[in-house]
Backbone bond lengths (Angstrom), bond angles and torsions (degrees), N, CA, C in turn:
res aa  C-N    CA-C-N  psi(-1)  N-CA   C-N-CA  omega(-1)  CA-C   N-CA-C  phi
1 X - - - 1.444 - - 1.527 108.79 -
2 X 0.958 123.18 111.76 1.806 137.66 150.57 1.573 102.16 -44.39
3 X 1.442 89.15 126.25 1.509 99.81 163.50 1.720 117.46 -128.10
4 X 1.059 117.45 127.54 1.794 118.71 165.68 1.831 123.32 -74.16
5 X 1.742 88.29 118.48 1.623 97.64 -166.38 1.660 94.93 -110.50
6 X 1.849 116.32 153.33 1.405 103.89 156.40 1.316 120.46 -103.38
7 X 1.367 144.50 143.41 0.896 119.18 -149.74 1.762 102.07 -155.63
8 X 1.153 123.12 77.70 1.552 145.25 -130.87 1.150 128.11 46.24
9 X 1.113 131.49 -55.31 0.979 117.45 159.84 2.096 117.21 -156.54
10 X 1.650 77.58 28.08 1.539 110.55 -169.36 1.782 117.20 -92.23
11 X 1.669 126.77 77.16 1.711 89.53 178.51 1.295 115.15 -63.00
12 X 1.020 96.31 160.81 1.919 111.36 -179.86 1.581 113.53 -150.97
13 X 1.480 88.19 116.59 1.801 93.44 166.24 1.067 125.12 -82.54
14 X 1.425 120.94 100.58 1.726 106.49 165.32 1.521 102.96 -91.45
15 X 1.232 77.39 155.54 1.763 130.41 -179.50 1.788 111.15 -77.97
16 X 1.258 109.60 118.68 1.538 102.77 163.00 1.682 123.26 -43.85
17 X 1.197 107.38 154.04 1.882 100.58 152.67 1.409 117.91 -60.73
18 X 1.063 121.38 -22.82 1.900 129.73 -175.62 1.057 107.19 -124.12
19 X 1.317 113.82 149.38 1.473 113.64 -163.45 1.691 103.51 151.79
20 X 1.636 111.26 167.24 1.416 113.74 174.76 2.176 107.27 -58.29
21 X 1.221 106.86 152.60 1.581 111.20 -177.80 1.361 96.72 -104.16
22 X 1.317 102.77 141.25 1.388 111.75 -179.89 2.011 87.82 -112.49
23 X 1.936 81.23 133.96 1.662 82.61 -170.25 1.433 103.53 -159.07
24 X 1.540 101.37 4.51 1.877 119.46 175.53 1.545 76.90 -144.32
25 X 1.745 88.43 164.78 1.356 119.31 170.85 1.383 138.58 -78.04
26 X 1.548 96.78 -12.57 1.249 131.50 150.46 1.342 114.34 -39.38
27 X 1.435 109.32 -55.94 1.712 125.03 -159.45 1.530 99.35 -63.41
28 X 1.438 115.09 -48.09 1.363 104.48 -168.53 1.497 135.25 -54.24
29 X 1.574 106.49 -11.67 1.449 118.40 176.98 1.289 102.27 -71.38
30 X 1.664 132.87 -26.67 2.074 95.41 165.12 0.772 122.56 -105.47
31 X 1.874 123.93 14.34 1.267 130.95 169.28 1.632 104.53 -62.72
32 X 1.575 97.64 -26.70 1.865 100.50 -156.89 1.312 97.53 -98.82
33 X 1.620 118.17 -24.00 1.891 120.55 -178.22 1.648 97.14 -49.63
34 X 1.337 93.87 -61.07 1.747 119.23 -162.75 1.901 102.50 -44.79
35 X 1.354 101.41 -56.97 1.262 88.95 -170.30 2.067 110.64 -95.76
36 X 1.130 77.58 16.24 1.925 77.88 179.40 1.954 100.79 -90.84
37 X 1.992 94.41 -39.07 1.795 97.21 -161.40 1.483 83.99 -73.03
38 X 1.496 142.36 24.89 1.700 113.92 170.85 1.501 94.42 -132.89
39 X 1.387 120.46 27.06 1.601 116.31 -175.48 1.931 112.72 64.29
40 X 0.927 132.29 -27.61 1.112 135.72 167.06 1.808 117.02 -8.45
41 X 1.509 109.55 125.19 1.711 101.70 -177.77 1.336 105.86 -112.99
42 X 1.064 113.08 -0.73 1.925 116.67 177.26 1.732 93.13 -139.31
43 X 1.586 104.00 140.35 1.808 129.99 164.05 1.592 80.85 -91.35
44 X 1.352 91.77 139.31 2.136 97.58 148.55 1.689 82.27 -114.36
45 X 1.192 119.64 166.60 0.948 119.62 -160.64 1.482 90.04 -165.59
46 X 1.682 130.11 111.76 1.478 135.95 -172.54 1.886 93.40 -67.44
47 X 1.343 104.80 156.78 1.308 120.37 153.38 1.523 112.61 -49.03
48 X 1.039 112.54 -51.35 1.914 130.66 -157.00 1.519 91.72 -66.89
49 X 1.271 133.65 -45.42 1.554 133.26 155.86 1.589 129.48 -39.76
50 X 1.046 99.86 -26.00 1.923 100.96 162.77 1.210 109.25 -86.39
51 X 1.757 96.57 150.54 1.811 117.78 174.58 1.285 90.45 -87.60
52 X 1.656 96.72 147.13 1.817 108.28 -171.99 1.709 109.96 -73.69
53 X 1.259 123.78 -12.91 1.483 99.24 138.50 1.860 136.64 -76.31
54 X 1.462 137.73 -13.40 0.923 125.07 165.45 1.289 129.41 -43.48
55 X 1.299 155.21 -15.98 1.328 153.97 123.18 1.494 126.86 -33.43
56 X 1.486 113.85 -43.08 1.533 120.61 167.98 1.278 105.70 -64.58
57 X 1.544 113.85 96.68 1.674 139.60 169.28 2.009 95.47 -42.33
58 X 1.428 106.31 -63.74 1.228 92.76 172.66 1.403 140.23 -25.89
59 X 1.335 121.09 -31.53 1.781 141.88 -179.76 1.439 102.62 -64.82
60 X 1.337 108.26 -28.76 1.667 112.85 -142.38 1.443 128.72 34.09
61 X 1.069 108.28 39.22 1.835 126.00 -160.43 2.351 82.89 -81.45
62 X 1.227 111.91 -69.43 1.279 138.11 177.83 1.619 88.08 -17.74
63 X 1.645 96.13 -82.07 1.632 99.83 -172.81 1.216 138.19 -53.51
64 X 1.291 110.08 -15.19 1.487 127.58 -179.81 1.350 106.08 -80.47
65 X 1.263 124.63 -54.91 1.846 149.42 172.68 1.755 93.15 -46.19
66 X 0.946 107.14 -85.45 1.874 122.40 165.36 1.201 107.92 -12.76
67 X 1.571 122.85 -68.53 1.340 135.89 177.00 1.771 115.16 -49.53
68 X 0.911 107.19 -50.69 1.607 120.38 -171.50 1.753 104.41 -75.94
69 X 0.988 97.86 -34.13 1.978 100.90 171.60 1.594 109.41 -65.63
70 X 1.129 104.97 -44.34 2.211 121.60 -169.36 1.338 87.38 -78.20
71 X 1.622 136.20 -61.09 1.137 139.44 -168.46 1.996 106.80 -43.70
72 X 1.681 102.18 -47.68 1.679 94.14 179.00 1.477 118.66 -97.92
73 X 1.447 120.23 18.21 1.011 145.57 -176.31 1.963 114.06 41.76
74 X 1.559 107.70 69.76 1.059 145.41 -164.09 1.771 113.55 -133.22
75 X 1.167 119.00 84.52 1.269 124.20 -176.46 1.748 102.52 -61.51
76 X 1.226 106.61 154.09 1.300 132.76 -175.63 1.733 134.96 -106.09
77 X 1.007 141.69 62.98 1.604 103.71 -173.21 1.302 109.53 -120.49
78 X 1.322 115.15 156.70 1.291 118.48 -154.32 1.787 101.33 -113.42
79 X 1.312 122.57 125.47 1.310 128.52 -159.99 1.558 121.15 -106.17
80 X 1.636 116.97 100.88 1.414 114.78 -168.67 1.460 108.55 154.32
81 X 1.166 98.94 144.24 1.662 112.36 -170.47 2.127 93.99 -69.37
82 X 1.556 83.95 125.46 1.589 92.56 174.05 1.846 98.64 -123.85
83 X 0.757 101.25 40.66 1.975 105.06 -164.25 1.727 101.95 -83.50
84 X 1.435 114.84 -17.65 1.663 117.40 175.85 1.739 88.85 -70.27
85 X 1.494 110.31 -62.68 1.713 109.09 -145.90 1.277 89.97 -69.84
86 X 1.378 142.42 -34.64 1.196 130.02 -169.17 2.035 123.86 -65.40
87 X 1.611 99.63 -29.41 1.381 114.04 159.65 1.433 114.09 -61.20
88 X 0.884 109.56 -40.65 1.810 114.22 -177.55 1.702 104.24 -83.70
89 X 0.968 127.36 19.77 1.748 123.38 -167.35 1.360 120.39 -164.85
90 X 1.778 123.76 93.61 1.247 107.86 -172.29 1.525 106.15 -78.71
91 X 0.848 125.81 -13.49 1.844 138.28 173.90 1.379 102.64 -48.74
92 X 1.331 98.54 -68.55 1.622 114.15 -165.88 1.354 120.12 -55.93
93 X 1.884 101.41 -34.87 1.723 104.99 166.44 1.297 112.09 -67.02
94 X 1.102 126.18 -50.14 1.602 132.94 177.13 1.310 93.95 -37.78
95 X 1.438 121.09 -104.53 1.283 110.20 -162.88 1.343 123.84 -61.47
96 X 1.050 116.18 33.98 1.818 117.35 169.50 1.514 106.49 -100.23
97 X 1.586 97.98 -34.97 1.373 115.05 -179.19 1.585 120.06 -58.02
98 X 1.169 89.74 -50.46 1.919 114.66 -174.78 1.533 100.72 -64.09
99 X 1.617 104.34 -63.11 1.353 97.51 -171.18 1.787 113.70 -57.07
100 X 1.082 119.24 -44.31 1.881 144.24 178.84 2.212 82.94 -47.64
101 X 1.151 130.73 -36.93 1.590 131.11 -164.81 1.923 90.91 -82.50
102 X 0.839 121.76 -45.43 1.213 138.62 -158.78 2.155 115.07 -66.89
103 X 0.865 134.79 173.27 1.356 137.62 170.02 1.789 119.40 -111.23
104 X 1.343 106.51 0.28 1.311 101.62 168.22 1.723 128.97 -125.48
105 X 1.231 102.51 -17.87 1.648 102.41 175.16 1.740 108.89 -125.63
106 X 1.190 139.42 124.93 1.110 150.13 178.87 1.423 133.49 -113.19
107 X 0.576 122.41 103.93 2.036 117.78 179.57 1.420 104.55 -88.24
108 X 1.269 129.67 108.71 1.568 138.67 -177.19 1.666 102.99 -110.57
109 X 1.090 108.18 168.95 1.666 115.73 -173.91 1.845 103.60 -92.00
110 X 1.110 95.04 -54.95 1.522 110.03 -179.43 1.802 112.22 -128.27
111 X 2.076 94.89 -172.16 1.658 78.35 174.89 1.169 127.31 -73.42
112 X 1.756 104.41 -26.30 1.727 123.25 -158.82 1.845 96.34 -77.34
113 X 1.040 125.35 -25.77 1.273 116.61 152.96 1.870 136.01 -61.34
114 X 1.285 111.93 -27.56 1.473 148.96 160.06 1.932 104.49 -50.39
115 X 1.702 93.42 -66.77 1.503 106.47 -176.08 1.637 110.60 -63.73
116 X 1.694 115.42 -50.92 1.241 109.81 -168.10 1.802 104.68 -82.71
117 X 1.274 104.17 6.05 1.890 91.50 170.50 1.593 98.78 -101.23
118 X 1.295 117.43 -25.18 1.770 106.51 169.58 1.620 141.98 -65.43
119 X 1.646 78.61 -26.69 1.368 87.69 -178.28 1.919 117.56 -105.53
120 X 1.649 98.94 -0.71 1.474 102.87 133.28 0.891 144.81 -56.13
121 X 1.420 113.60 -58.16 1.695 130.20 174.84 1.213 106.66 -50.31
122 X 1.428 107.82 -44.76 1.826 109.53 -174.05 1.379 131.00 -60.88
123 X 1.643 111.44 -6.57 1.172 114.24 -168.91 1.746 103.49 -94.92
């Protein structure tokens, strides 16, 4: 079950741990229904919700998903230790990095990392 949090001045839908996997680009249209039909301006979005290719930059599965979030102007971050795939991937650090620099897509470790970058921004 998705629940809607406020969170400075941020709503945000998180996402269960279980749930449909977004793992085509396809998928992201009810990631974005879900949090568009409750007004929501940030998905948290668990790790455990990606198909185990969405991280392989190669797929461009990531960028496409990425794209379609910026496209409805719906920030993103995706919630969960990715610190294995990122050792295995200088790509993947790069753009974790860039996107993590950025105001719309985020890769955070946990939520309280989620909370204390929102309620930075918010000030």
């Amino acid at each position: 079950m998705s629940e809607l949090v406020k969170i400075g001045n941020t709503q945000v839908l998180c996402f269960s741990e279980d749930g449909a996997i977004l793992q085509r680009a396809a998928d992201a249209n009810d990631f974005l229904g879900d949090a568009l039909s409750v007004e929501a301006e940030l998905a948290a979005i668990p790790v455990s919700r990606l198909g185990p290719d969405f991280l392989k930059l190669s797929t461009g599965v990531a960028g496409e998903v990425f794209q379609k979030f910026v496209n409805y102007r719906l920030k993103c971050a995706i919630i969960g230790d990715i610190s294995g795939r990122l050792e295995n991937s200088k790509a993947l650090r790069d753009f974790v990095r860039e996107t993590n620099e950025g105001q719309s897509i985020w890769f955070v470790p946990d939520f309280d990392h989620l909370r204390s970058r929102l309620e930075t921004t918010d000030r």
